[in-house]
C-alpha positions, 0 to 999 in steps of 0.5 A: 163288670160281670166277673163275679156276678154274671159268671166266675172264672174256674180255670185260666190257662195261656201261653203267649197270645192263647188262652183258654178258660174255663166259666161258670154262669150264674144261673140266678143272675137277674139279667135273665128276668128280661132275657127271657122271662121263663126261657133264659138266654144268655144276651150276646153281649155278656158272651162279648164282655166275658171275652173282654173281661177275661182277656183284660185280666190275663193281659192286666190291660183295660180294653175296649171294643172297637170293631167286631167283624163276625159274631155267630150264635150257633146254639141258644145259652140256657144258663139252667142246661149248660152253666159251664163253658169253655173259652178259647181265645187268641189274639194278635196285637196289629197297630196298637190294637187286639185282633182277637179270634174266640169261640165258646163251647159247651163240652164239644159243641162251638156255641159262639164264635168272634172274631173282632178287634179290641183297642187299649182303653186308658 
């Protein structure tokens, strides 16, 4: 789990199968000792597990990634320069599984965008 270590969840909203969030990175995390040494970025795999672990909160389910069909990077994450990022997402359930659409933005600016499809886990 990153909630709490990785990155702290400020203000959660949603209605029905929308949500948006407010998250604040942890900037001295030591993942970015390796990612990169002097040049942090945030992997694309904690901007996944943020998704998950946010949506796994508001739906008090366990979930886990079954396919994910589009991910794009449009903007590097330097934790140091943008530590607050906004999440939107929304989800519709399909066949015992979440089809879930999300993107995260700094301000106005899309910096990540998802879109895949979650299964329920236990």
């Amino acid at each position: 789990m990153l909630r709490n270590d990785f990155f702290e969840l400020l203000n959660l909203q949603g209605v029905q199968n929308e949500l948006t969030a407010l998250v604040l990175l942890n900037k001295e995390h030591l993942i970015y000792q390796g990612h990169f040494p002097g040049q942090p970025v945030v992997p694309g795999v904690c901007m996944i597990q943020i998704m998950k672990e946010i949506l796994e909160f508001k739906l008090d389910l366990k979930l886990r990634l079954a396919s994910a069909n589009q991910v794009k990077f449009l903007k590097l994450i330097d934790p140091k320069d943008t530590p607050e990022l906004s999440l939107a997402l929304n989800w519709q359930e399909i066949n015992g599984q979440l089809a879930v659409t999300a993107s995260f933005k700094d301000k106005d600016v899309y910096i990540f965008k998802f879109q895949g499809v979650f299964s329920f886990f236990g």
